[in-house]
N, C-alpha and C positions, 0 to 999 in steps of 0.2 A: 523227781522220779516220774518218770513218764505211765501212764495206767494203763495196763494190759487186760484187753478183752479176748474171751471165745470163743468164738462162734459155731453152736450145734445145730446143726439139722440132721435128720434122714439123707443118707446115700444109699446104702444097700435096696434098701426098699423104695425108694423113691420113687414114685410115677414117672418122673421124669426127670430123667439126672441130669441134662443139658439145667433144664429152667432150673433145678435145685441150685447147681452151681451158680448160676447167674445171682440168683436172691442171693445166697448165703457172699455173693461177694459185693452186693450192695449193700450187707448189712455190716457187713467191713467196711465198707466206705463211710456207713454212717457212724461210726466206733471214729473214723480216719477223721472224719468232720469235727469232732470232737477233742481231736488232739491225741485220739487214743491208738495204739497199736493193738491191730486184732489177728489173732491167729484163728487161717481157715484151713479145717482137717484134711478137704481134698485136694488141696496145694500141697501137700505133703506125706500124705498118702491115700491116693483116689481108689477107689475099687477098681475101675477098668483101668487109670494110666499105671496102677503100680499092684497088679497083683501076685506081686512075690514077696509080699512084704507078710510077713508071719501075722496071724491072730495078735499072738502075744506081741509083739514088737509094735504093732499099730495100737493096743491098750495099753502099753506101758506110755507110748508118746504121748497119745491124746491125753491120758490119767495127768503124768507132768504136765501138760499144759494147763487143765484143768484147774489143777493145785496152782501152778505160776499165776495166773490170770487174777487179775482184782472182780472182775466181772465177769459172768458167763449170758449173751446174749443168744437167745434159743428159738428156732421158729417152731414151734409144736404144733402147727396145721397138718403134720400128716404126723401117724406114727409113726414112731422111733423108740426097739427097747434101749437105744445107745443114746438118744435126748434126754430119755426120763433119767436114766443112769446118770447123769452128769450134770444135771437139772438137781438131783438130789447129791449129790456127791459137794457138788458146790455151795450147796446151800447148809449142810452139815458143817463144810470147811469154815460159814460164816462169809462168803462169799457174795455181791449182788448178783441176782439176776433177774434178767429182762427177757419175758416173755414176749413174744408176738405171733398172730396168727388171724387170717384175714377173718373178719366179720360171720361171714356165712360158716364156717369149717366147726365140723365137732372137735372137742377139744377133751382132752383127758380130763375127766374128774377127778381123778389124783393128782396129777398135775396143776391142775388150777387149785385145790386143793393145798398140795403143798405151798404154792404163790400165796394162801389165805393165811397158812399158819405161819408165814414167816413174811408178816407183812411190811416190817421194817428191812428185810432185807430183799423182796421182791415187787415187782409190778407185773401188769399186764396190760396189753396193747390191742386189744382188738380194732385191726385197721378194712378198709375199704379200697384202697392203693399200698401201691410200695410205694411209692414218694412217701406217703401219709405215717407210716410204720418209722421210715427212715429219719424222718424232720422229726419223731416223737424219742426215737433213739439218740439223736444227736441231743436232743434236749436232756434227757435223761441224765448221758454222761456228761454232758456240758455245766450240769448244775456241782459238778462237784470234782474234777477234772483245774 
């Protein structure tokens, strides 16, 4: 059975929702490197390509996906209440996840927090590049994939 990843970031709030999109689908690719199949939220439903898509209809999807995924891969460099949500959501489900977020960026203290108290089930990545983030995700899931 093939292992399914999730990949969360910030959309709504995002500085900059072109570059959001770009990372979050290089962090698919590094899931892809790995053998793994990653689902990314603004492929299927974007704030701007698809805003007729209900509240509710866009948390039930993400929710199920959430749940399906062996792995929830998160970039937590910018806030997001729908990261944290899903961050923790997953990590209750008993779920891995994989933090990342560059070097310099403040990072939630509860968030890295939760990564502390569920340390068999989580990592974190503080990188310097997306290459560097990427190559450490690929390893990630590749050690057990």
């Amino acid at each position: 059975m093939r292992v399914r990843a999730y990949i969360s970031g910030a959309l709504i709030n995002a500085a900059r929702l072109e570059d959001a999109r770009r990372l979050y689908e290089r962090l698919a690719e590094a899931c892809a490197s790995a053998g793994c199949a990653a689902y990314v939220p603004h492929q299927h439903a974007d704030p701007v390509r698809d805003p007729h898509l209900s509240n509710t209809e866009v948390a039930r999807r993400d929710l199920a996906e959430v749940r399906a995924a062996d792995v929830l891969v998160a970039y937590v460099g910018e806030p997001s209440l729908g990261v944290g949500a899903e961050v923790a959501i997953a990590l209750a489900d008993g779920k891995r996840v994989l933090l990342v977020a560059e070097s310099d960026k403040k990072v939630s203290r509860f968030l890295l927090g939760l990564a502390e108290t569920y340390p068999t089930q989580s990592k974190v990545c503080r990188y310097t590049t997306i290459d560097e983030a990427a190559a450490w995700i690929t390893a990630q899931l590749g050690a057990t994939t």
